[in-house]
C-alpha positions in Angstrom: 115.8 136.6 108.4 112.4 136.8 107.4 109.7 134.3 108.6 107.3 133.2 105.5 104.0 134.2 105.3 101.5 132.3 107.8 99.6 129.6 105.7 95.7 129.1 106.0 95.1 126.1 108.2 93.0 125.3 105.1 95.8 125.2 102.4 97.2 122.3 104.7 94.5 120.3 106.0 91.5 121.1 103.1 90.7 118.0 100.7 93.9 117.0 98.8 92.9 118.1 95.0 94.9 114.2 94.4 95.8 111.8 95.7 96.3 108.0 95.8 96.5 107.9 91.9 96.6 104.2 89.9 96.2 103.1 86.4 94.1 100.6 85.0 94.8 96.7 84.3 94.9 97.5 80.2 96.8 101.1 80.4 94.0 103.1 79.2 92.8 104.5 82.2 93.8 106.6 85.5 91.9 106.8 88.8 92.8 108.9 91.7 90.5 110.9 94.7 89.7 113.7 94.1 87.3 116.2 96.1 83.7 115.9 94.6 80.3 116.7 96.3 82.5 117.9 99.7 84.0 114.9 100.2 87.0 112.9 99.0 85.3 110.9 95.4 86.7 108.4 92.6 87.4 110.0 89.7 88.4 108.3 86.1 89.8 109.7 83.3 91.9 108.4 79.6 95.3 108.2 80.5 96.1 110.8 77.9 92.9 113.4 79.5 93.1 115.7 82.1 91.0 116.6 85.3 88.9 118.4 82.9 88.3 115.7 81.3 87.5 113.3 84.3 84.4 112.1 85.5 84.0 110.9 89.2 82.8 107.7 89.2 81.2 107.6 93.6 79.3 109.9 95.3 79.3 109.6 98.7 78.9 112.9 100.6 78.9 111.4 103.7 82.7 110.3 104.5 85.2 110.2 101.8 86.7 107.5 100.3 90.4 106.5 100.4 90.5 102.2 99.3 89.5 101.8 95.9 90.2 98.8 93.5 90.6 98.0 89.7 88.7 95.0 89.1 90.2 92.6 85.1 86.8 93.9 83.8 87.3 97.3 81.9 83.5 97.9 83.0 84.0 97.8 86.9 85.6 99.6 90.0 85.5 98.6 93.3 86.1 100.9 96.9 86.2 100.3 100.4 83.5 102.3 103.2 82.3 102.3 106.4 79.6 104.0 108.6 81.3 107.4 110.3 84.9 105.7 111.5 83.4 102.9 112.7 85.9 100.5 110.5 83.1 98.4 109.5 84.6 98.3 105.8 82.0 97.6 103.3 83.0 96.5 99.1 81.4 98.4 97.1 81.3 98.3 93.4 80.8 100.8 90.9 79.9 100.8 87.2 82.0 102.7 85.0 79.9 102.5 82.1 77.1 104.3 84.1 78.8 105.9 86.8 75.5 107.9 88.1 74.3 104.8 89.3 74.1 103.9 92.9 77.0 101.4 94.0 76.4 98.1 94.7 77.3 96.4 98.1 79.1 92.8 97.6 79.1 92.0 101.0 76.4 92.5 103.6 77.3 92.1 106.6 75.9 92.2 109.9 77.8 94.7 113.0 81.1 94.2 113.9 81.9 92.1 110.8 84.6 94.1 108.1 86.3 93.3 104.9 89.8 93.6 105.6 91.6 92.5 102.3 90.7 92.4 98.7 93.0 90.9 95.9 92.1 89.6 92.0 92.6 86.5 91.6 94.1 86.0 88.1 93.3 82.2 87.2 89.0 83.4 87.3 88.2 86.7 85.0 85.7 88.8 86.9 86.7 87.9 90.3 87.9 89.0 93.4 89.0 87.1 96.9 88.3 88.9 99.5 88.7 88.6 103.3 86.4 89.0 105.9 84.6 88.0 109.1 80.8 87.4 108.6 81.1 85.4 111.5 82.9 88.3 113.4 85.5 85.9 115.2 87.0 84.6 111.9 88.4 86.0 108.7 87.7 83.6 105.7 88.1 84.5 102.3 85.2 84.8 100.1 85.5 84.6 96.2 83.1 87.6 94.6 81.9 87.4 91.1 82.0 90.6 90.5 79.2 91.4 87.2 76.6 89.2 89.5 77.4 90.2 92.9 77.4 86.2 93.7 79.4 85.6 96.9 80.9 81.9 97.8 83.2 80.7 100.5 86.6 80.1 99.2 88.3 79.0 101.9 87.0 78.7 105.3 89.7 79.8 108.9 88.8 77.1 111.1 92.1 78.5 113.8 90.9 81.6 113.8 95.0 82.2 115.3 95.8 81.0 112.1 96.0 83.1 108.7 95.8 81.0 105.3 98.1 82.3 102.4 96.8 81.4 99.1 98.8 81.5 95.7 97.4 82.6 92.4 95.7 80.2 91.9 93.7 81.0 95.1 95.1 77.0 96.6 95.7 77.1 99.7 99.9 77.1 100.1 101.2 78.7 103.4 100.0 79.1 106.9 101.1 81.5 109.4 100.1 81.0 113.1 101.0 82.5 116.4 101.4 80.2 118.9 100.4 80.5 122.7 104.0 81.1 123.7 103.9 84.0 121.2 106.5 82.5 118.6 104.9 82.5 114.6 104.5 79.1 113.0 105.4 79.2 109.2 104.1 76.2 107.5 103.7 74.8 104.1 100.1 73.4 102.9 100.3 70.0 100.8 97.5 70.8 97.5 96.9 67.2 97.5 95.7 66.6 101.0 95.6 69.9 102.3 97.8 69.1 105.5 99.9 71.9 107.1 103.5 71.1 107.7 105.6 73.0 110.1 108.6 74.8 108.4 110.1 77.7 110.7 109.1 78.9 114.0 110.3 82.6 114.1 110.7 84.7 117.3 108.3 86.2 118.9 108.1 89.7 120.6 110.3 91.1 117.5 107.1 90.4 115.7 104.3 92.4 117.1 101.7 92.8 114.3 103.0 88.9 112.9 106.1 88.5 110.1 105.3 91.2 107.3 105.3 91.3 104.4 103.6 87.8 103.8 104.0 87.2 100.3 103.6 83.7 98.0 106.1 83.7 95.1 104.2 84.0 91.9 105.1 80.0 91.5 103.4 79.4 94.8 106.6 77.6 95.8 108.0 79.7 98.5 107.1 82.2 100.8 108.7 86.3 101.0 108.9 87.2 104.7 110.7 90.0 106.7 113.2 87.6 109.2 115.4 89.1 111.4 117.2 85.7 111.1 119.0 86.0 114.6 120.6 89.4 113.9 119.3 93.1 114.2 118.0 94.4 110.7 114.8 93.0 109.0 115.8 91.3 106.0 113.6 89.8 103.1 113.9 86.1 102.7 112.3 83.2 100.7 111.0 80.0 103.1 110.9 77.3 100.6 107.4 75.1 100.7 108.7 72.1 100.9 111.3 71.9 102.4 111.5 75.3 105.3 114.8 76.5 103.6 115.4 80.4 104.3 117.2 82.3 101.5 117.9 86.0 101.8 116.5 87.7 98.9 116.8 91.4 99.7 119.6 92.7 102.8 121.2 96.1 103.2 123.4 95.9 105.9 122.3 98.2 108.9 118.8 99.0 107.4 115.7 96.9 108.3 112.9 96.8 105.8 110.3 99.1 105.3 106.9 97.5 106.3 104.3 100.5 107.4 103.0 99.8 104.1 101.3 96.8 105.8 98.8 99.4 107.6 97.4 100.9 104.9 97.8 98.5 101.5 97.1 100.5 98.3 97.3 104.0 100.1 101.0 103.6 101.6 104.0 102.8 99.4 104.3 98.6 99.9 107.3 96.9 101.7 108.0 94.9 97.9 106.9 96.3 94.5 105.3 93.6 92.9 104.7 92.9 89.0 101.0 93.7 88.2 100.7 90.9 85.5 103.1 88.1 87.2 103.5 88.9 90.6 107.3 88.5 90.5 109.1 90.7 93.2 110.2 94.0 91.5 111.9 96.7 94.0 112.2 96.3 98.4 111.9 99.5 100.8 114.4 99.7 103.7 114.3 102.3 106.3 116.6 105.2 106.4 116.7 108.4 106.8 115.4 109.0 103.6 113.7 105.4 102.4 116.3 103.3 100.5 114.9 101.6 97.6 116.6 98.1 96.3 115.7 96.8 93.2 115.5 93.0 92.9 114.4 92.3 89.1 116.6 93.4 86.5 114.0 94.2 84.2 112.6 96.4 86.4 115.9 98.2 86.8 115.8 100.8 83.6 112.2 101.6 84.3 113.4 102.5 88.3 116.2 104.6 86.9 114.0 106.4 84.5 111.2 107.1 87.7 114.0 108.3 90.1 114.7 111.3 87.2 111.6 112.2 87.6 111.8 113.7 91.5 114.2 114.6 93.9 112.2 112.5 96.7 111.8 109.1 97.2 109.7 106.7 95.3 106.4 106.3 96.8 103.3 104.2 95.6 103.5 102.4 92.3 100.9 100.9 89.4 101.3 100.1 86.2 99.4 98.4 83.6 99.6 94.5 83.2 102.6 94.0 80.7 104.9 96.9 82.7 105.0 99.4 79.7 102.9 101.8 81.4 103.3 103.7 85.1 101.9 106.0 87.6 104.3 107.0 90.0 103.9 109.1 93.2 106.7 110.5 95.5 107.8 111.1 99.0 109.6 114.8 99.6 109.3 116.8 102.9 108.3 120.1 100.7 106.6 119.1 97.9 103.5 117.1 98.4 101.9 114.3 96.8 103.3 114.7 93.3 102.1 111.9 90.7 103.8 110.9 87.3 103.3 108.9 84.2 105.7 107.5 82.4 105.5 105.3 79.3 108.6 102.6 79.0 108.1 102.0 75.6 108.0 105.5 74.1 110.3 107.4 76.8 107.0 109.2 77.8 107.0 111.6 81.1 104.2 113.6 82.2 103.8 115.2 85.5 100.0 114.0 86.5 99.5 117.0 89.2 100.5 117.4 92.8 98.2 117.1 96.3 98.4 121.0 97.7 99.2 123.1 93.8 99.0 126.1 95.4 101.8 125.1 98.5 105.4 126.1 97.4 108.1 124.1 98.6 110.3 127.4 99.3 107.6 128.3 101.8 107.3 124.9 103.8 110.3 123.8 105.6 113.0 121.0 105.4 112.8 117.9 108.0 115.8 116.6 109.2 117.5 113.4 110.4 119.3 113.5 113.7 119.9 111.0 116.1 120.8 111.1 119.9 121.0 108.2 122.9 118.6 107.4 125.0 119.3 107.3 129.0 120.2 104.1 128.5 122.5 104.6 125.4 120.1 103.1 122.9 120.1 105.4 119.6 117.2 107.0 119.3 116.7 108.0 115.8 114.3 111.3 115.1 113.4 113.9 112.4 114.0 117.4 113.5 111.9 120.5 111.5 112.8 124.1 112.4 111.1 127.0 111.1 112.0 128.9 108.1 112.8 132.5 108.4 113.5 132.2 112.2 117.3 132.1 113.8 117.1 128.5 115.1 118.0 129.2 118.8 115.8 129.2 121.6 112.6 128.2 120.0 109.3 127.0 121.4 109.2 123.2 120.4 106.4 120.6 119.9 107.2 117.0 120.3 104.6 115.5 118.4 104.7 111.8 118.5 103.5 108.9 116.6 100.7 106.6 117.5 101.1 102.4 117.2 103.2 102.3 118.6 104.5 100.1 116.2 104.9 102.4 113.6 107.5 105.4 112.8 107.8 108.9 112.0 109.7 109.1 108.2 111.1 111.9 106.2 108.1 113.0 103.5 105.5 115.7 103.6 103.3 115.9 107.2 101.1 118.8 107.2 100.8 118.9 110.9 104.9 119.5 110.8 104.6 122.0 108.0 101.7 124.1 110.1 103.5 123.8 113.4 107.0 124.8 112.2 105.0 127.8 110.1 103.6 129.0 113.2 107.6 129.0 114.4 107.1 126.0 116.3 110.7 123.5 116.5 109.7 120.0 115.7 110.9 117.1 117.2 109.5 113.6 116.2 111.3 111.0 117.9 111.3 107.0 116.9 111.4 106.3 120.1 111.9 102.5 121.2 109.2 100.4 120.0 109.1 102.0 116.8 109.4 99.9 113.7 112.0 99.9 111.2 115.4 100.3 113.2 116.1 96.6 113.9 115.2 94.2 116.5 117.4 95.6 119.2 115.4 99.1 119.1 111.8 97.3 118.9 112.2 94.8 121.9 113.5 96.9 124.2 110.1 98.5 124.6 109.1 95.1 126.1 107.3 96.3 129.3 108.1 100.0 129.0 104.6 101.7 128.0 105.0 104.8 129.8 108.6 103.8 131.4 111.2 103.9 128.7 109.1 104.2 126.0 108.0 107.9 127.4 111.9 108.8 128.8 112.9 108.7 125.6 110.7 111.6 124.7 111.9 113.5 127.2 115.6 112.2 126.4 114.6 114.0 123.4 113.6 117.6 124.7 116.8 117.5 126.8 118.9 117.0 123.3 117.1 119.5 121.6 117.5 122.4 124.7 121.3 120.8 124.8 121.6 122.1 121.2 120.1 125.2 121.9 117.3 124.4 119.1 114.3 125.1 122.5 113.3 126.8 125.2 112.8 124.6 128.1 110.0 126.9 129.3 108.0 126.6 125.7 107.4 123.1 125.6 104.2 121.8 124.0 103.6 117.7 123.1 101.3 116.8 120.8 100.4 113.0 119.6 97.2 110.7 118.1 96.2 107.2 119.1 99.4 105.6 121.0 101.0 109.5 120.5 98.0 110.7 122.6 98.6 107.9 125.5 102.4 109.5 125.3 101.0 112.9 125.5 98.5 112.3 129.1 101.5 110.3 130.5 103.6 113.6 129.7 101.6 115.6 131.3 100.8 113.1 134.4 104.4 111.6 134.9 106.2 115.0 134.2 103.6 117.7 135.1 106.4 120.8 135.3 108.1 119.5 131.8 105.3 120.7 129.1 103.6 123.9 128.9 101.3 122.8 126.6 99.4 119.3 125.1 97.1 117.6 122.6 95.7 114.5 123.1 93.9 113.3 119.8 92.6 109.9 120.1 95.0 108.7 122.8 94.2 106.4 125.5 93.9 106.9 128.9 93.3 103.5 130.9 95.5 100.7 129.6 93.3 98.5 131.3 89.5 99.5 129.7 91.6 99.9 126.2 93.0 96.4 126.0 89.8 95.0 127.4 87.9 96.3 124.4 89.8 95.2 121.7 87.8 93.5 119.0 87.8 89.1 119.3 89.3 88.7 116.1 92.3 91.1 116.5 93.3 88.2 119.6 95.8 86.6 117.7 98.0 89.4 117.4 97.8 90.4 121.0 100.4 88.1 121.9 103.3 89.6 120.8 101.8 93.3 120.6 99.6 94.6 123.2 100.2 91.5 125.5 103.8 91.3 125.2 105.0 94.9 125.6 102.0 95.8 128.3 100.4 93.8 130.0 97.3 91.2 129.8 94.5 92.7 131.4 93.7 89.4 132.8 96.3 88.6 135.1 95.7 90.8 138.2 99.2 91.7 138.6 100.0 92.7 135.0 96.2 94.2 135.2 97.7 96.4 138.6 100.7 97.5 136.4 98.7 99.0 133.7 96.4 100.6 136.3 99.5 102.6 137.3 101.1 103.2 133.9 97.4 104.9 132.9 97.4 108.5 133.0 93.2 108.0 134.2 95.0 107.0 137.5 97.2 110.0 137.6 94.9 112.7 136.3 95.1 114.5 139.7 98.2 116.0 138.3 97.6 117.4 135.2 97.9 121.3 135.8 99.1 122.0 131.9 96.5 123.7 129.8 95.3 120.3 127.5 93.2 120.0 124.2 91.6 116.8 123.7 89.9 115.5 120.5 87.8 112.1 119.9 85.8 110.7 117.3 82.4 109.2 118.9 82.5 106.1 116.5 86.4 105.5 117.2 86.7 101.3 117.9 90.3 101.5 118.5 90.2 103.9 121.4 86.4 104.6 122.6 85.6 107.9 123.6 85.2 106.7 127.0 88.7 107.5 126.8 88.6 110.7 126.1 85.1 111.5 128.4 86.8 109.9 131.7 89.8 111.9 131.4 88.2 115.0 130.7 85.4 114.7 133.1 88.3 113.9 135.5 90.1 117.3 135.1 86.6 119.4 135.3 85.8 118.1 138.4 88.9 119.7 139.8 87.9 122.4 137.9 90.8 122.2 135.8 90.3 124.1 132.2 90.0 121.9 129.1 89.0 122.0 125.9 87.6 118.9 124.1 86.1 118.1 120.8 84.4 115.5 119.8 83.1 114.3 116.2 79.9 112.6 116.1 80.3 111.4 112.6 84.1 110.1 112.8 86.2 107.5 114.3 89.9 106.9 114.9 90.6 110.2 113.4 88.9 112.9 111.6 88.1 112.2 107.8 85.8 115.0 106.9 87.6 118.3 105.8 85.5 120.4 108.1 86.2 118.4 111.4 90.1 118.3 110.6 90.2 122.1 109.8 88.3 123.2 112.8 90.4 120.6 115.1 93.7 121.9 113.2 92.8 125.7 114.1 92.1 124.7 117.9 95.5 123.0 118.0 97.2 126.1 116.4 95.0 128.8 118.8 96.1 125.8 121.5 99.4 126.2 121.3 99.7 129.8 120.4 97.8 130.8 124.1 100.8 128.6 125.9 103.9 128.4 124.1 103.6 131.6 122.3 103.8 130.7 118.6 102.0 132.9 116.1 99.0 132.4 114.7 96.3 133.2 112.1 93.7 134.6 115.0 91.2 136.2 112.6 90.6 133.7 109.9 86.8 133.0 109.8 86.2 129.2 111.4 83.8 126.9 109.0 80.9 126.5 110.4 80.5 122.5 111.2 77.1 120.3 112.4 79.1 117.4 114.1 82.6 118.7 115.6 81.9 120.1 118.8 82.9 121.4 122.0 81.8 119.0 124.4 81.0 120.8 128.0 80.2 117.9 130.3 81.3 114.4 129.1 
């Protein structure tokens, strides 16, 4: 066996040359991001024009762009920014007909204040709703004309627990609230008087960012909710408005639905396809090991069949134009990147658009796989396992690299930082460990007080399968995790010092404690079932004493494996306090470790030289201590705000 060559850092982790591709409301039209000035741009082009032919549209060379938005006016786009990862998202628009032009902010806000949603709303031509919190403790949603800029309150939060769902005609018609005791209020909203009336109260813990999706039928009559309906898997079901009836509208026995499109809307494939023109429910994702796809409209059904012929992978984001003859289609594969396709319904039309990474080959890169194993405990602890090509699969150093949320889940599809790791002859083991959505109720509540207990032993339940199997070396064991994956990473290497040989901690949190304490006023209501439920209120002394000692900051004076730590200085979810106590901590000890830190990022790194620098100190990282091979030699790029950080 021969291993393939080693790939530049920079083929994976450079500025996609596409992504995030959509067509326009009429059909004429493609937009996509597309590198442009350094950084990640808007670019337009005819939908019958290549990239040749396309002209960007934004300039920012400051921090790329990854929202944007197709407005019902052929004249004007719209995107999504804000200051160096701080998540204070700004609209912006942009004219099309003169797109050297600066954009125009549409909603000036003050610090601390975000948009967080943007939808059309079809009954007014040339506006847009969109949700945010000028007054910082409450999201209300604003209607935006968009040719004037004019901004009015359309319908003022006044429970800032509570979140308003409007139907198309922007009326006010469901309202979802959590409840002190945690459980989510579903009620219907009378147009006539404006009164809420309770319909379902549903669960509580097994809904820890809220019931998603949250969608009004396109008659405004009913409401599409994921419901575990007293059993394990996630189902879709219609609440009727008036009168709280549940009808299952989407179930596959055994699968739960899909809903980590929730976190990023427009950039991650959505929990339901929806109907550009009428809204009407087209297609539901449910989690497997490779995503399941049902479609729910029969119309819809020969234009799904004619998209799945188009890749072996798994359908990812959709647009078409407003009557459904025209689509842009991306895909999901572990090998093959990114790829994006047109495809005309009413002449039979299939083009292949272009791909992410054109110079990647798929024969190179290496397949994931789904395996699954029991916990301690004997839950089932489902995981995707990547070994390298070209190597005898025995024996192997290993990275556990695990997923941040922690209420979200690794999934079979393209990750670079598994492609690099299993290049460099790395095993990789990414383990949806309990918590983890997707996988039914049972799996997500029993992470209910287990933040560095359970949660954490079913990593390492996870090592000891893969040395069972013979896939790693017990010796050559490195973990690597961001955010919630980081937190997993300091406990690894503070709960079970002799267990790793190496670790990366990129954006992870340190002291439970300082983290929940900081989090923003108006992400409160969701704290009850999330960060309340399954840790710990910082408030209450005793709960406040258990997170103390479930903080690797409290345990630091164990850490002997060699660690890389990286941190954005603008990050709002996990401040770089985080990351300066802990390393500051192991210095003092004088205890070797390396840390980076981004001035002009946030929760993780945007800019293309901050990840590719970050990317070749993981791979030099791991190489030093577990003894993978690397691409020592390759000239680093030089950077201005990604530095070593010597005394915290």
């Amino acid at each position: 066996m021969t291993p393939p060559r080693l790939i530049g850092v920079e083929e994976l982790f450079a500025e996609p040359a596409f992504i995030v591709p959509t067509i326009s409301p009429d059909g004429t039209r493609i937009a996509y991001l597309a590198p442009h000035g350094g950084r990640r741009n808007i670019w337009v082009r005819g939908v019958d024009q290549t990239h040749a032919d396309a002209v960007p549209v934004t300039h920012d060379t400051r921090r790329g762009i990854i929202t944007y938005h197709w407005t019902d006016d052929p004249r004007w786009l719209l995107y999504q920014q804000d200051t160096d990862g701080n998540e204070d998202w700004h609209l912006f628009r942009v004219d099309l007909d003169d797109p050297a032009a600066p954009p125009r902010d549409l909603t000036p806000m003050g610090p601390g204040s975000r948009v967080f949603l943007v939808e059309p709303l079809p009954t007014r031509s040339g506006t847009v709703l969109v949700w945010m919190n000028p007054r910082v403790a409450s999201i209300d949603v604003h209607r935006i004309d968009v040719a004037s800029g004019e901004s009015v309150l359309h319908h003022e939060e006044l429970d800032p627990l509570t979140t308003t769902l409007l139907d198309r005609r922007g009326e006010p018609a469901f309202q979802v609230l959590t409840e002190d005791d945690g459980t989510v209020l579903v009620s219907g909203v009378d147009h006539a008087t404006g009164a809420a009336r309770p319909l379902r109260r549903m669960g509580g813990p097994e809904y820890p960012l809220t019931v998603q999706p949250q969608l009004v039928t396109p008659d405004g009559g009913g409401l599409l909710v994921g419901s575990f309906s007293g059993g394990d898997d996630l189902r879709l079901v219609r609440i009727d408005r008036e009168t709280g009836a549940e009808t299952v509208v989407a179930d596959v026995p055994g699968h739960s639905l899909d809903t980590m499109g929730v976190l990023l809307p427009g950039v991650l494939p959505p929990t339901v396809y929806t109907h550009r023109g009428t809204g009407r429910p087209l297609a539901v994702r449910f989690v497997d090991d490779r995503t399941h796809i049902e479609v729910l409209d029969p119309e819809f059904a020969p234009v799904y069949a004619e998209l799945a012929t188009l890749s072996d992978g798994v359908l990812g984001t959709l647009s078409s134009d407003v009557t459904g003859r025209r689509w842009v289609a991306t895909f999901l594969h572990d090998r093959e990147p990114g790829v994006a396709w047109f495809y005309d319904h009413a002449t039979g039309e299939k083009r292949r658009l272009f791909q992410s990474y054109p110079d990647l080959d798929p024969a190179e890169l290496a397949p994931m796989r789904a395996v699954r194993f029991p916990a301690r405990d004997g839950l089932e602890l489902p995981a995707y396992l990547t070994l390298p090509v070209g190597i005898p699969p025995r024996n192997l150093p290993m990275v556990l690299l695990v997923h941040g949320g922690p209420w979200s889940q690794d999934y079979w599809g393209y990750n670079p930082e598994v492609q690099l790791l299993a290049n460099r002859g790395y095993a990789v083991l990414q383990v949806n460990y309990r918590g983890s959505v997707g996988y039914g109720r049972r799996h997500l509540v029993a992470a209910v007080g287990e933040f560095g207990r359970a949660m954490q032993t079913d990593l390492v339940d996870g090592i000891g399968w893969a040395v069972a199997q013979g896939y790693a070396d017990p010796a050559r064991v490195g973990i690597f995790g961001v955010s919630f994956g980081g937190y997993a990473a300091l406990v690894g290497i503070t709960a079970t010092p002799d267990l790793f040989a190496a670790a990366v901690d990129y954006v992870g949190v340190s002291d439970l404690v300082a983290a929940l304490r900081a989090l923003p006023p108006f992400t409160r209501r969701y704290n009850a079932n999330s960060w309340y439920r399954y840790a710990g209120d910082p408030d209450d002394p005793a709960q406040a004493a258990e997170l103390t000692a479930r903080s690797p900051i409290t345990m630091a004076d164990r850490i002997t494996t060699p660690l890389l730590v990286a941190q954005g200085a603008n990050d709002v979810r996990v401040p770089r306090a985080q990351s300066d106590r802990i390393v500051a901590s192991l210095r003092g000890r004088g205890i070797p470790v390396e840390y980076l830190l981004a001035e002009d990022e946030g929760h993780g790194f945007e800019n293309e030289a901050n990840r590719l620098r970050l990317y070749r100190a993981v791979e030099r990282h791991l190489a030093a201590h577990l003894g993978g091979r690397t691409s020592d030699g390759l000239q680093d790029v030089p950077v201005t705000s990604l530095h070593e950080v010597i005394d915290p």
